[in-house]
C-alpha positions as CSV (number, residue, x, y, z in Angstrom):
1,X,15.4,-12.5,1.3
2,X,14.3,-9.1,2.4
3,X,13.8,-8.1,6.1
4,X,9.8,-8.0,5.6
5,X,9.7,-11.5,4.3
6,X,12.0,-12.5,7.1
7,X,9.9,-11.2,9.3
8,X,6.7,-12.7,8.3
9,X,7.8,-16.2,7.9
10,X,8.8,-15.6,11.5
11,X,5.1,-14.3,12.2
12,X,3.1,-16.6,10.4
13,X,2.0,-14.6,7.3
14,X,0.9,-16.8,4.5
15,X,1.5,-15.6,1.0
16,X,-2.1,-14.7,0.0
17,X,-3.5,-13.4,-3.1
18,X,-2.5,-9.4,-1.9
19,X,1.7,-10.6,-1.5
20,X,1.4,-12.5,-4.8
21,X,0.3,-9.5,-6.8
22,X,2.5,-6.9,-5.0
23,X,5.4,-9.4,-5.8
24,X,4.1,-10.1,-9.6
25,X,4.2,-5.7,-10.1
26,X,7.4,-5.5,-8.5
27,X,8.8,-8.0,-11.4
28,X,6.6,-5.8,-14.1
29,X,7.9,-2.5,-12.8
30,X,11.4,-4.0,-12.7
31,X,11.8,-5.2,-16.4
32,X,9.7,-1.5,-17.6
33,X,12.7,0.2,-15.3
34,X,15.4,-1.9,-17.2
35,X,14.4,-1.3,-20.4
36,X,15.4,-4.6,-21.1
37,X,13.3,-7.0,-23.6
38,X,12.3,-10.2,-22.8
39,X,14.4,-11.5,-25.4
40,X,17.8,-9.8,-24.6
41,X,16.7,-10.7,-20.9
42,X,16.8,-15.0,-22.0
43,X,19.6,-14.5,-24.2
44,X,21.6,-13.4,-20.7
45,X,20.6,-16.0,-18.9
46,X,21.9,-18.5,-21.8
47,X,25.2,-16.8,-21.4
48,X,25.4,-16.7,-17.8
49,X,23.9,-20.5,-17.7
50,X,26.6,-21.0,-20.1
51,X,29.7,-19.4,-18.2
52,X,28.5,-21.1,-14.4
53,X,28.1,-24.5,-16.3
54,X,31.9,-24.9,-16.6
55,X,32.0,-25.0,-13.4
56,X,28.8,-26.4,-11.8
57,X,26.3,-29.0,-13.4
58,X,22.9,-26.8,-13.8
59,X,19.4,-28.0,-13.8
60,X,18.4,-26.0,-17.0
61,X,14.9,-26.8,-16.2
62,X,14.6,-25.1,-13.0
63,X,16.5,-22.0,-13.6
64,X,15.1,-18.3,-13.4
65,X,16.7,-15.2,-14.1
66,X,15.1,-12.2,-13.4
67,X,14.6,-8.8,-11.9
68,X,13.8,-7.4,-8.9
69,X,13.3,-4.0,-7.9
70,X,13.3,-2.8,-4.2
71,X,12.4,1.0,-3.3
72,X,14.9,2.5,-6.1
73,X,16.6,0.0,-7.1
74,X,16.8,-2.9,-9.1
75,X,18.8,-6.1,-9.3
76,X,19.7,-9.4,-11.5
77,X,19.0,-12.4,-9.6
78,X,19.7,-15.5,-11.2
79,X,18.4,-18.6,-9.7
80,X,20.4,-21.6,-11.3
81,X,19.7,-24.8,-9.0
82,X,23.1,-26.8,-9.2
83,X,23.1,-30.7,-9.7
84,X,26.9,-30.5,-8.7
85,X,30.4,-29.2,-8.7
86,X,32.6,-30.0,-11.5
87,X,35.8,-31.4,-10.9
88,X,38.2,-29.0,-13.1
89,X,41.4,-30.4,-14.5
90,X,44.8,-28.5,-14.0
């Protein structure tokens, strides 16, 4: 969560139509600054699903990856929700 968001959930702001579009370029200007296909972008998050789900029980339904860009930068974020921990043998 970035300050601004922080800071207008504490304020009241409700996302309206404005947010939802600035939020929907920032994903479009983050995958045309990756380079990175859509394809080669769901194959990650199979491999990453794949490597977490030794060790946590995924909803596969609910998960997102994708990227973010803020002021110069961009970032991965992988949102995997997690049914539960797995009990790993020794």
């Amino acid at each position: 969560m970035t300050i601004r968001e922080l800071l207008d959930r504490l304020s009241g702001n409700r996302n309206t139509s404005a947010n939802s579009a600035c939020s929907r370029l920032r994903v479009v200007l983050a995958h045309d600054r990756s380079d990175l296909s859509p394809a080669l972008l769901d194959q990650m998050r199979l491999e990453i699903m794949e490597v977490v789900s030794k060790y946590l029980e995924l909803d596969y339904i609910g998960s997102e990856l994708t990227l973010e860009t803020e002021e110069r930068s961009t970032a991965l974020v992988a949102n995997l929700p997690i049914r539960c921990v797995r009990k790993l043998s020794r």
